[in-house]
C-alpha positions as CSV (number, residue, x, y, z in Angstrom):
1,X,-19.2,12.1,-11.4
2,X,-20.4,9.7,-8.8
3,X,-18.5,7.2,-9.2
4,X,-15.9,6.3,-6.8
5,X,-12.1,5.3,-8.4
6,X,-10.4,2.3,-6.3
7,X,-6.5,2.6,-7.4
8,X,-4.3,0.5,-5.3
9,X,-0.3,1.3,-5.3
10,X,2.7,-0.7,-4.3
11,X,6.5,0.9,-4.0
12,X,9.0,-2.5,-3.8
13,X,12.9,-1.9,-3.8
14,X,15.0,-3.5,-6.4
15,X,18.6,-2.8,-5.2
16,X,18.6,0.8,-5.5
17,X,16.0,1.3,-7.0
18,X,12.1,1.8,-6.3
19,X,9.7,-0.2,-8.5
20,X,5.7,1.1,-8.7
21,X,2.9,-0.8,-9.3
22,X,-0.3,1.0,-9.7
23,X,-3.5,-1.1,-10.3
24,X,-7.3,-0.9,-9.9
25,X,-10.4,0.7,-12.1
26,X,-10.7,4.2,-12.3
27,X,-11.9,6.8,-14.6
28,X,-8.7,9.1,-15.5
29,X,-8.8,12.5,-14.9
30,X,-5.4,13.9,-14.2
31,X,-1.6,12.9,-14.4
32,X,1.2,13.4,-12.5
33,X,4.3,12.3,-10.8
34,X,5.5,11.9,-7.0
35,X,8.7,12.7,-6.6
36,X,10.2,11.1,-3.3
């Protein structure tokens, strides 16, 4: 499409846990999940 998709993504740990943050601008065109 031409135009380029700046997504930024952070991974803190809470405990046990892993918390996600995604942010930025982008157009969506898929979805998924990463499993670690």
């Amino acid at each position: 499409m031409g135009r380029p998709s700046n997504i930024e993504v952070a991974v803190t740990q809470t405990g046990k846990k892993l918390v996600p943050r995604v942010s930025g601008a982008a157009v969506k065109v898929f979805e998924g999940v990463i499993r670690i």
